[in-house]
N, C-alpha and C positions, 0 to 999 in steps of 0.2 A: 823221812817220808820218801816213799819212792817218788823219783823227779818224773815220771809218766801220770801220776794224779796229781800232782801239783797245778796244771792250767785248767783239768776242770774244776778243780776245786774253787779256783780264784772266777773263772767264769761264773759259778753259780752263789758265792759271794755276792757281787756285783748285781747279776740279776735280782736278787732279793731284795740289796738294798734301792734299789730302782723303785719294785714295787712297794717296800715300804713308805718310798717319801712320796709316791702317787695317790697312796690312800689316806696319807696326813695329809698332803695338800690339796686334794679334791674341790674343785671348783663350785658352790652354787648356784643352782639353778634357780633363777626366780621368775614370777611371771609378772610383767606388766598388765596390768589393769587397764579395761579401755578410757578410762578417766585418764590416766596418766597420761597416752598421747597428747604428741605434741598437736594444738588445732591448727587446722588448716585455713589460712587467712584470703576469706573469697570477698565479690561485690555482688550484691542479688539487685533482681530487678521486684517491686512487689507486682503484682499484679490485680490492675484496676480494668474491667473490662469499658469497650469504649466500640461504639461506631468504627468499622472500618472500611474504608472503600479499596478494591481491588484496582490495583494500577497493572496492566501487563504490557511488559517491555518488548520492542522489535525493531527491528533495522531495514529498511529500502530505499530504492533509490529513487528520484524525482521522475517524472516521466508526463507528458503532455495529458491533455482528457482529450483533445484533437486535434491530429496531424496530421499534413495531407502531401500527395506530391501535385505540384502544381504541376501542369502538363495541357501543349498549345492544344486547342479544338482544329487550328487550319494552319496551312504554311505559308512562308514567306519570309522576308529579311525582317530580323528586329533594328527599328527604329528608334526604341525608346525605351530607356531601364530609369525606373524612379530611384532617388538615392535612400529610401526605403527600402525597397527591394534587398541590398547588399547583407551580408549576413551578419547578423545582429541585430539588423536594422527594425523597428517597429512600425505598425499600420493600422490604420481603421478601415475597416469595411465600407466597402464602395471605395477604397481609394486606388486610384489609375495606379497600377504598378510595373504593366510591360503593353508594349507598343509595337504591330507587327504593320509594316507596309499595307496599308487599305488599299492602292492604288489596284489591282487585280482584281479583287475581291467588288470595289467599284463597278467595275467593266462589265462583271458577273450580274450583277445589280441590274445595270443601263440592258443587254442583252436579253435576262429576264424579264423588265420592264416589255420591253420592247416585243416580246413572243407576249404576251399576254395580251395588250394593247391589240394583236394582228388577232389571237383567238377569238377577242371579246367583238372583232369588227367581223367573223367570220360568222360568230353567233347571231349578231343582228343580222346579216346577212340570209341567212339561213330560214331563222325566224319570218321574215318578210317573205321567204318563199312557202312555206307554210302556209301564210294566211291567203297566199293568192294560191295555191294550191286548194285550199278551201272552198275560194269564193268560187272558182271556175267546177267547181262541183257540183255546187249547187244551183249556177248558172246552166246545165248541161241537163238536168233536172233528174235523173237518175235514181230508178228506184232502189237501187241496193246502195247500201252506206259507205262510205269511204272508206278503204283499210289505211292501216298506218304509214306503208310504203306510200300511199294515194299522197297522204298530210304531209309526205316527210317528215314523219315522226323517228327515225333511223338517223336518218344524219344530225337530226337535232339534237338526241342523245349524246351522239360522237364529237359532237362542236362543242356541248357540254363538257363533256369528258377533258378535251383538247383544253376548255379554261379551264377547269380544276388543275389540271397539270401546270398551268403556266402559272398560277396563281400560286401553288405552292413550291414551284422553282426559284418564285421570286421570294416568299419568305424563306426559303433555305438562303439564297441569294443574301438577301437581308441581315440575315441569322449567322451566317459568316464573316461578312463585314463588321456587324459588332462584336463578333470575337476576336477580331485584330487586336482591340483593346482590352486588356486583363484587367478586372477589376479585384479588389480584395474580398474573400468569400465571407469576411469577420475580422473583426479586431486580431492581430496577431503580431508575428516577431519570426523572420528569418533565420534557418536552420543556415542552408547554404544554397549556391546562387550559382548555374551550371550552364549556362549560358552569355553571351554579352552582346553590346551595340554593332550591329553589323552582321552579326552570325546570321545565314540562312539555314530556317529549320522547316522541317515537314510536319503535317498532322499529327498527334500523338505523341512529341517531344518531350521529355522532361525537363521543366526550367529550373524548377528551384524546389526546394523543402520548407514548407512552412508547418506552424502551429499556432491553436489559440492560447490566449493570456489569459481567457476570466479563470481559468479554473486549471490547476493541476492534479496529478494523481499520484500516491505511492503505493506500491503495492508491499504489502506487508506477511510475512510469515509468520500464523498463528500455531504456539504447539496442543498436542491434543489435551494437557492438562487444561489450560485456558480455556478453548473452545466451551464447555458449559456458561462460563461465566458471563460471554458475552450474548449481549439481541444481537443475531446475527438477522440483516437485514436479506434473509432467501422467501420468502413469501412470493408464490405466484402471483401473478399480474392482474391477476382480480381482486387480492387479497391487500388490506391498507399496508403501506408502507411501512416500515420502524426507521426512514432515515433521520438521521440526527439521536437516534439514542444511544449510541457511546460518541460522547467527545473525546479528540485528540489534541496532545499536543506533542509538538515537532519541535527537531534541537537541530543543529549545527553544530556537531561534535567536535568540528575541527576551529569554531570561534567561541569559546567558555563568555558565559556568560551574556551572550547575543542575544535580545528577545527572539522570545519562540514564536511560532506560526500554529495558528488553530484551525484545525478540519474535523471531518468527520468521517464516520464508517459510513459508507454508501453503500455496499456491495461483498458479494463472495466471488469468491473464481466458482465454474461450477464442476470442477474436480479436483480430488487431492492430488498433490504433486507424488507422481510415482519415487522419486528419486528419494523423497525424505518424507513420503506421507504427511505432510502439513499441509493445512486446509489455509490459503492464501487470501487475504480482505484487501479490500480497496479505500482509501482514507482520500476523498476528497479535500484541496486546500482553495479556499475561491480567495479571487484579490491575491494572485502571488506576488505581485508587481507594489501594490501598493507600499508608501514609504514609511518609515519608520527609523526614529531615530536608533542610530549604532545597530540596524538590521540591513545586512546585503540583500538585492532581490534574491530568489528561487532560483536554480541553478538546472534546466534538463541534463540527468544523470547526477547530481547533485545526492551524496548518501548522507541519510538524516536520520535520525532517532526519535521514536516516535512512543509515545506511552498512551495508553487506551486507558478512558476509566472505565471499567467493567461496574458492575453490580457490589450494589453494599451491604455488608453485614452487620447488624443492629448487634451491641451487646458481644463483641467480641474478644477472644483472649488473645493479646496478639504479643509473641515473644518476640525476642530478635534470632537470626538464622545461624547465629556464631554460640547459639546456647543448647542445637542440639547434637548429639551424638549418634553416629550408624545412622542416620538416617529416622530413626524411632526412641528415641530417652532424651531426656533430660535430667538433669538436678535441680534438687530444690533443696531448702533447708528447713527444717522440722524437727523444732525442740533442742536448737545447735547438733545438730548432727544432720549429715548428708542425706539424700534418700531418692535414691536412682526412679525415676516415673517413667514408664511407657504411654507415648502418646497418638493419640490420631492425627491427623494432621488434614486439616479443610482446605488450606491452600497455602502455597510456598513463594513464597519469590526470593531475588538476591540477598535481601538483608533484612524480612522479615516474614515470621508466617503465621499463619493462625491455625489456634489447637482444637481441634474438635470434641477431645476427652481424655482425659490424663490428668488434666490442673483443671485450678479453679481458683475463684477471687479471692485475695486475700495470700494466696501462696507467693512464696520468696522463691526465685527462679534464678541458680546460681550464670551468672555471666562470665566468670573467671574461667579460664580453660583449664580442665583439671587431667583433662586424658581419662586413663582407667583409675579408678578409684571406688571401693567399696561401700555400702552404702552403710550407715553407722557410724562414719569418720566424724570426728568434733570437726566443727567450723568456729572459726570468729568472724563477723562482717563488719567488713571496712567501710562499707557505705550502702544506701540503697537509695538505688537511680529510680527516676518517674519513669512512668510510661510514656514511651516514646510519641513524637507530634506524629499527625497522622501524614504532613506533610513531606515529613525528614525524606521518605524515598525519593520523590519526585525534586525535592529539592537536590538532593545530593547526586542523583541520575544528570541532574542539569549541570552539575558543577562541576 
């Protein structure tokens, strides 16, 4: 054989027997059955509809209901700082808390006394020439009548006039001398204390920073999903109130397990916050002060945790927030096998929501995380959990 067809020869040998042993050994193709799958082994929750009350969560900080800056009405040397006064310090209303030199103020008193005294003896004075002004009128027998310059009716006016001036010199008088003594405008509790014993000050000084104890405030950020759910208390001032229809209660984040403090929704701000568009409530706390076992008082500027109960829904379907997907599905199980549900959703919070339509009672609502999964997958179930306490959020928010 010529040695030039020799290598294709053997190349197309080779090729052949290649494809012969490909089509003896050809692989089958077989298909699984969806029986066959392996099941996927979840936990459902069943679902038993139940009352649910809306709890909506927020954060603020502690702040006074009234706080004032104390500042003198008159000058002079202070005398006298109660040790109330000092910052921290607590007070009752009426109680003597700063003390300025009266001795001045005194003087001012004895002075005015003394111009009014002279007015009132200018008056009588006066007065008795009138009436002899009078009589000698009539004594003269005169047919045309007296004019009021004749009576001294002119200067009687102006001696008039002269006591009213002195009489209210003296209450001003008065009226400054007992503001030497600072009294407390209400029960309250020292910010800080900007003055001391000996300092001379003028009218108008700032002494100290005070605030009331019965009652504190937090101001709270509500987002616009919430806002339906609450009586927000904005009713014009002719219109009845709604205070006290959402109760609060307040936490101390930073002490687990501390009893909590109870207030109420008082109030709206009356604009929304440009920065973040949330419409801002006011949560009254009364009694911040009062004791309580393993509870610190209320702290101004103290950040606190505060949960509102809002409005309740009778008959509700309420999943847990780790069972739904994108925002809009769930799984359920139906018949052992998956089946992806589109749902509405009435309201959401951190760990639990309610479904407005999609499920219904009696459905298995997978809790397992599955990711993407097709709907028709076999399931096995490992367990199926109750319906959760209505209390679990509030409880576990506190904890």
């Amino acid at each position: 054989m010529d040695p030039r067809w020799r290598l294709p020869l053997v190349i197309s040998l080779v090729t052949a027997l290649v494809v012969i042993y490909l089509i003896v050994q050809k692989p089958e193709i077989t298909k699984q059955s969806a029986s066959a799958l392996k099941a996927v082994e979840v936990e459902v929750l069943q679902i038993q509809p139940r009352d649910y009350e809306i709890v909506i969560q927020s954060f603020g900080a502690v702040q006074p209901r009234i706080q004032s800056a104390m500042v003198s009405q008159v000058g002079g040397a202070i005398v006298h700082i109660s040790d109330n006064l000092r910052p921290g310090g607590f007070f009752n209303q009426g109680d003597l808390l700063l003390g300025i030199d009266p001795r001045d103020h005194e003087t001012q008193v004895a002075l005015a006394q003394a111009e009014l005294e002279d007015a009132e003896l200018a008056y009588q004075q006066e007065e008795a020439r009138g009436r002899q002004a009078s009589l000698e009128w009539q004594q003269l027998g005169l047919k045309e009548p007296p004019t009021d310059l004749n009576l001294r009716r002119p200067q009687m006016r102006a001696i008039e006039a002269r006591v009213s001036a002195a009489k209210a010199r003296l209450a001003q008088a008065e009226l400054d001398l007992a503001r030497t003594e600072i009294v407390a405008p209400y029960d309250g509790r020292v910010l800080n204390l900007l003055v001391d014993v000996g300092q001379v000050i003028s009218a108008n000084s700032k002494l100290a920073d005070i605030f009331a104890t019965d009652h504190f405030e937090v101001r709270l950020p509500i987002t616009n999903a919430a806002l339906p759910w609450l009586k927000l208390p904005e009713g014009y001032t002719n219109t009845k109130s709604t205070l006290q229809s959402n109760a609060v209660t307040l936490f101390n984040p930073l002490v687990p397990h501390s009893p909590p403090w109870q207030g109420h929704l008082v109030r709206t701000e009356s604009a929304v916050d440009v920065k973040t568009q949330q419409l801002h409530v006011i949560v009254e706390i009364p009694d911040p002060f009062v004791a309580v076992s393993e509870r610190p008082p209320l702290k101004i500027g103290q950040y606190v945790q505060a949960l509102i109960r809002a409005q309740r829904i009778e008959s509700a379907i309420v999943v847990p927030t780790s069972a739904l997907y994108a925002g809009s599905y769930l799984y359920v199980v139906s018949e052992g096998h998956l089946q992806r549900r589109e749902i509405d959703i009435l309201w959401q919070g951190d760990d639990e929501l309610v479904v407005d339509r999609g499920i219904e009672m009696g459905d298995q609502v997978v809790l397992t995380p599955l990711g993407q999964m097709s709907s028709g997958t076999p399931v096995t179930i490992l367990s199926t959990g109750l319906d959760p306490d209505p209390m679990v959020t509030e409880r576990a928010l506190h904890d």
